[in-house]
Structure formats: C-alpha cells, structure tokens
N, C-alpha and C positions, 0 to 999 in steps of 0.2 A: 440502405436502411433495411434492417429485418424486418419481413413480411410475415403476418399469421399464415399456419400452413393451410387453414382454410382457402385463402386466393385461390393454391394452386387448381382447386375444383370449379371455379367459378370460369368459364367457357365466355367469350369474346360473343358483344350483342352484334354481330353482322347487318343487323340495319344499319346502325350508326356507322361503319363505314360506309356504304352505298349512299347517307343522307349528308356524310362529310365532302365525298367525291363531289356529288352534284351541286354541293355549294359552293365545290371549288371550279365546279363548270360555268356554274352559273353567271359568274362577272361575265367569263368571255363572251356568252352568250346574250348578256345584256350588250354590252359593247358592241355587236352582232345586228343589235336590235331585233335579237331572236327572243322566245318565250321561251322556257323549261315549263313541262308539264310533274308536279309531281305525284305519284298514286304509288309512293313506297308507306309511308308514317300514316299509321292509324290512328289519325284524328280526324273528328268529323271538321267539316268547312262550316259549320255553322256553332256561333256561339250564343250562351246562355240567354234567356229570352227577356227584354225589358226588366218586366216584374221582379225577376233574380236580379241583377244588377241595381235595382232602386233597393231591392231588400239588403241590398250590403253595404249601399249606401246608407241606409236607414242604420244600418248597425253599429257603422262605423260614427256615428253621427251624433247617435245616445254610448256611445262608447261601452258598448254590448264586445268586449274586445278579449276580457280575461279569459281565466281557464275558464271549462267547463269541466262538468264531472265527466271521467274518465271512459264510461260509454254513451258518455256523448249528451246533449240538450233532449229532455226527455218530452219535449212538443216534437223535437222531429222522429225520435224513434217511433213514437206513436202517430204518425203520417207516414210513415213506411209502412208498418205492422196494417192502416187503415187499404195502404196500397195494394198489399197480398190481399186482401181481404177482398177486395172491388174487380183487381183484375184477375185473381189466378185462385180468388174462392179459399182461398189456405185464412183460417184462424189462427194469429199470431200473436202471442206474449208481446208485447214491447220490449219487455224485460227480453226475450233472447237477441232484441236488436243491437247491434252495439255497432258505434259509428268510428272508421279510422281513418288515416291519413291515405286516403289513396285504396283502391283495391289492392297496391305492392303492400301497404300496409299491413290491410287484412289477411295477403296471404304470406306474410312474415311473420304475424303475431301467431296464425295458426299452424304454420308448421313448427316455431319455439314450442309452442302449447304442447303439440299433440306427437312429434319425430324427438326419435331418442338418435345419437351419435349410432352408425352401424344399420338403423333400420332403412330400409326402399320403399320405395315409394311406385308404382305405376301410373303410368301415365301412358296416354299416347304418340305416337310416331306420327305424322305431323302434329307440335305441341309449339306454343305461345312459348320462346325460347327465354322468356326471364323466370317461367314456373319451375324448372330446374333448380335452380337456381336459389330461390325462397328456400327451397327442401335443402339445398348442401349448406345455406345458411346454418341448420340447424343440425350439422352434422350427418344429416342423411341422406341417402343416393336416388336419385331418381332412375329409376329404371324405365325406358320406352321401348313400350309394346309396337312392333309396326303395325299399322293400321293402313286397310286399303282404300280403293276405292267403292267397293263392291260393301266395303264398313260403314262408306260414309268419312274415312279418316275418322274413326271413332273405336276405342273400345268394345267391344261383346263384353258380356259377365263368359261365356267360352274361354276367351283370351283371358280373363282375370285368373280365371278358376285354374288354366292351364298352368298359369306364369308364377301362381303365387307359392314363397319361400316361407322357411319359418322366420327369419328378419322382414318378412313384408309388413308394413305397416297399413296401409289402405292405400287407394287412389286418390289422382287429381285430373278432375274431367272438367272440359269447356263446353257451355250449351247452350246457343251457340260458340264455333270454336273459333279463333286466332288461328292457325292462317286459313279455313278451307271455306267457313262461316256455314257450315254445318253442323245440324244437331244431332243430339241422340234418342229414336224416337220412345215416351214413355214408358211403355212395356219391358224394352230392354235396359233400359236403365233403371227401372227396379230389380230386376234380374240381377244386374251389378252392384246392387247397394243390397240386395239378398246376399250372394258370396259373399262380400267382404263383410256383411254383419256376422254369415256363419261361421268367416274365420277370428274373428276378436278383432274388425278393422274397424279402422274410419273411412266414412264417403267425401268426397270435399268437392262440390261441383261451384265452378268459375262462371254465373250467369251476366256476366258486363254486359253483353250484348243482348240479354234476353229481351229488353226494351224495344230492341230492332228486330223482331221475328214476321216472316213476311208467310209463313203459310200456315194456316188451320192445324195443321196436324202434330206440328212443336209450338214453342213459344210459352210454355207451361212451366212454371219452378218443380224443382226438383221436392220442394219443401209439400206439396201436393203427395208427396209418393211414400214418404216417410221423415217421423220426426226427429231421427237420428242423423240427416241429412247436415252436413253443416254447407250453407251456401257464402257464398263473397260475390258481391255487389259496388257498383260504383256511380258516381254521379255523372262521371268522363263520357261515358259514349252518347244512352239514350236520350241523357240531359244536358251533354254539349257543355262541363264543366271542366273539361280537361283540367288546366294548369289551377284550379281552385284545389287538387289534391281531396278529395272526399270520397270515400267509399263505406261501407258498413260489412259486416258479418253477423247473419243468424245462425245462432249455435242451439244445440240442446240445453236446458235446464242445467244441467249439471257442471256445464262449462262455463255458466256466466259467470259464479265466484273469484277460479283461478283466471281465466282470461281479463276479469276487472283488473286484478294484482299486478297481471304480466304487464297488462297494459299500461297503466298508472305508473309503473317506474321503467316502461320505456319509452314512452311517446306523451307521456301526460293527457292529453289530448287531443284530439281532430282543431282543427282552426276554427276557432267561435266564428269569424265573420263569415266565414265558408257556411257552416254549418246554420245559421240564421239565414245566409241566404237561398240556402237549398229547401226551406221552408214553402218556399214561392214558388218551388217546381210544381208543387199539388195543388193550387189553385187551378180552377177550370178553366180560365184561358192559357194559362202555361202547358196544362196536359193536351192543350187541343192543338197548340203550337206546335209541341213537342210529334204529336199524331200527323198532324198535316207535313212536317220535314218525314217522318219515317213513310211516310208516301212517296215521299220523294226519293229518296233514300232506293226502296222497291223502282222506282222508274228507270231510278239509275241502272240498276240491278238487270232490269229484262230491255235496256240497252245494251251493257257491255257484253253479258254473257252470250248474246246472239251474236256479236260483232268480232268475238275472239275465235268462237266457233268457226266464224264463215273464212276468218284467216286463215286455219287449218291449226288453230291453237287451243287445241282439246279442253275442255271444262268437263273433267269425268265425273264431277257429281254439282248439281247446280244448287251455290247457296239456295239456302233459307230462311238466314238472318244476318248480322252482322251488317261489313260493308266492305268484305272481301273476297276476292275470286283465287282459287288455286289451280293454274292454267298450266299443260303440259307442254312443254316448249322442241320436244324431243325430236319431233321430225324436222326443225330448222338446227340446233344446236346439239351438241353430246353432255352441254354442261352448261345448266342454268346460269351459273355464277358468270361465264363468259360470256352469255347470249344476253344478260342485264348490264353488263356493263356495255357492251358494247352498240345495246340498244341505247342504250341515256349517250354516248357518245355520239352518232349517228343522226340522231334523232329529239334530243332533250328529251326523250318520255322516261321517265323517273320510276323501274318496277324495283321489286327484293327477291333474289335469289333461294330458292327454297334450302340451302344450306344453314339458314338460321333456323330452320324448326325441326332439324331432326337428320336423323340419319339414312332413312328408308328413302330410297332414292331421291337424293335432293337435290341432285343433277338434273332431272328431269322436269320439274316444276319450280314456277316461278309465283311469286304474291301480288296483285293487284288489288291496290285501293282505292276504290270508286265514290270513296268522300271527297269527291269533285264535282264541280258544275257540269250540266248536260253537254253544254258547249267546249271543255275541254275534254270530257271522257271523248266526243266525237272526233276532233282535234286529233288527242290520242292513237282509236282507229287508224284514220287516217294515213299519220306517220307510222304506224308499224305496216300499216299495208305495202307502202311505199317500200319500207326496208326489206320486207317478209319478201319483193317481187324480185328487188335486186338480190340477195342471195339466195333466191331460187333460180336465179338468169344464169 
C-alpha cells in the first residue's frame, strides 16, 4: 500500500526494539526462575497518588466524561498557572495554559503551529529521539547540534548563533534532558532564547522532568526568563500519570487564538476524566507525596551514579533532575548497541543504547533508568560487576 513520503523521515524509536528483545527474554528467564531487571523505559515505578485515582473515580461516576473546551477545563488551567506562581514565582495567564493529550501532543500541535515544510529546527546531539520526529511531522528538519560533555549535553546560545541558517526556524531544548537528565543553567539559556529571538525564532523548551530537579542551581521554568518562551509540560513523570495521556503548553498571548483552532479540529480535547483527575495532583497531600517520591527518586540518583562510577562506567556529567544516567561504556565495549545487548543477555539487566538519541558518538554511551526500587538498581550493580570482571579476565 502507498505510504506518505513523510514515513520516509520518521527514524526507527530504538528503545522499542531493546524493550521487544527483553520481553522476548523474559519467558525464558521466568522459566529460569531468574528476575530481569528493567532500567531502559522511562517510566516512573510509581503510580498516581490515591487522591488522583478517587478524583476519576468521582468523574467517572457523575459522568464528568464529555468534551471539554478545547484548552482544556479551565479549574485545572488555573491550578497550573497557581503552580508557576508558588514554585518558580512566574505570573501566569491561565488563558496561556492550554492542556493536551500527552506532552507528544503538545509537542505535535506546536510544531503544526509554529514549522513551515523546509524550515530546521536545532536541537541537541544527545536528544529525546521522538522530538525529531514532532518537527518532520510537520514538514521540518531537525537539525542536531553535537553537544558535549564539557555542554552538559546541552546547547550554548555559541552553538545556536554558530549553526543558525536562513530556513532555521528556532530550537528544541529539554530541561532537564531525555537521555543525560541534565539541565541548562539559567544564564545560558537566556542567552539562547536572546539569539533566536534576534533572529525572528521560536524557543520551545521540553520541562517534563523539571518536577524532578534535584539541585539548587536548575529546576527553574524557562517561563521565569522570558514571556516569548513557549514551554510543554506533562502529568507522566513528576505526577506519575504516564498512561493517563495529559500534558499542557504555555504559549505567549498571541498564540492562544490559532493554537485553540489547531487544536479543536485535531485532537478535540485532552480526556475530561484525565483531566478532572489531575485536579487532585494540587492538593497538599498529593504535592507532599509527589515531594517525598522525588526524594526518593535523588537517593536513587547518589546510589547508582557512585556505583557505575566505581565499575569504571564513566558518568561524565552527574544528573540534576530527571531519572536518568548517560554512562560511557567505552572502556569495556567499541559499541554501545552491543555492550546492551549483550549485557541483558548475560545478565537480565535491561539498559538502552545511546544510538537512539543521536548521532555524536552513540557507540560510546549507554541510558540508565533508575525509576526502580533501591533493591533492584543494587541487584543491578551487582550483575554488571560480575559481567564488567569477566570481560575484563
């Protein structure tokens, strides 16, 4: 059957083979009466807190089930907008809040919005490999900047300023990021939303994780630095609503009009029972819940990253948020892609090849997700140590 020639730009999500394989391991290893440990898929191990789950019961219940208006029930924009306000100080419109199916949502609708067919897009060299992707949705090309270590795996406004074309449209930045769970500290990322405002761009910063910021000096919206900033947010990480599909976008003024339009005849709406129950996430003992797991989250964090260290498994820049580690595997392997598989063979430990975020050397790094319990990330250890001695012998 004839395909749109758009497919042919849309790049294979390389998790999803690694999370096929290991399910195909998995029977055997059940049979085995072995455990697989997983730490490829970025989902937290904790889900939605009571409160949430009774509030969609409740919804479901008084049959709260139809559409809503198309950005969304405007009690929750206005408990977002109250959120900016409390934690990160920014006064925010409600009216720029606007609530979608999912952060992929948000960042579908805003690259239709904002990317014409032909224009690029920057982004960085480690990059969350479905954000590509949104941009060629929309006819445009993602362009990645390599980013080091010595960056943070992050953009400069240097690099912007360097790389930008007259078809450059703006950037797309993560803060914190997908895979390395670093951020960008403030100073420089006004720097970067400076260049691309002086060139007639857009800023688009991905803050999914900002919920999970484990030190003082990030953790801050981008929305703090300028009101031209458009951000995409979601319910999935710091509120443990994965498969509920709920995220929002703050746009500027200007954009609420066309983006209601866009929105309304593509997606109708965010899910009312979703969205009634993410109501519940701002109640005081929901946010205290939510605080006491991103504690845990940090424990996890100044476990693994000492523990891959002392294997001889480089962490060249140490998260700050998120709940991801991006470990260089170089001195045991030449190629990530075969040192993870043939660690989850070996071993059942479950990592993701740095080949799905980019091109700047992705052989060399591998992704660790430590949205696991203490007792399996130490498990973990354990067996790579095991592995790491015999192919050192």
């Amino acid at each position: 059957m004839r395909l749109a020639q758009r497919n042919q730009s849309i790049e294979p999500f390389y998790v999803m083979d690694v999370v096929r394989a290991a399910w195909e391991q998995q029977a055997a290893w059940d049979a085995h009466g072995k455990r697989m440990i997983h730490l490829s898929v970025g989902e937290p191990d904790f889900t939605a807190p009571d409160a949430v789950v009774e509030a969609a019961t409740r919804a479901l219940r008084e049959g709260k089930t139809g559409y809503t208006l198309a950005p969304g029930l405007p009690a929750l924009r206005e408990r977002i907008a109250q959120h900016y306000a409390q934690v990160h100080g920014v006064d925010l419109d409600p009216a720029r809040v606007f609530i979608t199916a999912g952060a992929s949502g948000a960042l579908t609708l805003a690259s239709l919005l904002l990317f014409d067919p032909g224009d690029d897009v920057l982004m960085p060299d480690p990059s969350y490999p479905c954000n590509k992707n949104f941009v060629a949705a929309a006819g445009a090309r993602a362009r990645l900047l390599p980013a080091t270590a010595q960056q943070r795996f992050q953009l400069t406004a240097a690099a912007v300023q360097a790389a930008w074309q007259a078809r450059t449209a703006g950037v797309l930045l993560a803060s914190p990021s997908n895979p390395t769970g670093t951020s960008i500290a403030a100073d420089e990322l006004r720097r970067i939303v400076d260049v691309v405002r002086a060139h007639g761009g857009v800023s688009i910063v991905d803050e999914i994780y900002l919920g999970l910021s484990y030190d003082p000096a990030y953790g801050r919206s981008a929305l703090a630095l300028a009101d031209d900033v458009i951000t995409v947010n979601s319910f999935s990480k710091y509120f443990q609503m994965t498969g509920w599909r709920l995220g929002w976008l703050v746009v500027p003024p200007a954009l609420i009009a066309p983006l209601e339009r866009l929105a309304g005849n593509l997606f109708i709406c965010a899910s009312s029972v979703a969205q009634h129950a993410a109501l519940a996430c701002f109640e005081p003992d929901s946010l205290a819940e939510y605080e006491r797991r991103r504690a845990e989250f940090r424990r996890r964090r100044d476990l693994i990253v000492p523990g891959l260290q002392a294997l001889g498994l480089n962490v060249p820049v140490v998260p700050d948020g998120a709940f991801y580690v991006y470990a260089d595997c170089s001195r045991f392997s030449a190629d990530s892609w075969d040192f993870c598989f043939d660690v989850m063979r070996e071993t059942g430990v479950v990592l993701v090849p740095g080949k799905d975020f980019g091109s700047a050397q992705p052989q060399r790094y591998f992704r660790l997700s430590y949205a696991n319990s203490i007792d399996n990330l130490q498990e973990a250890l354990h067996r790579l140590r095991d592995y790491l001695e015999r192919c050192s012998a």
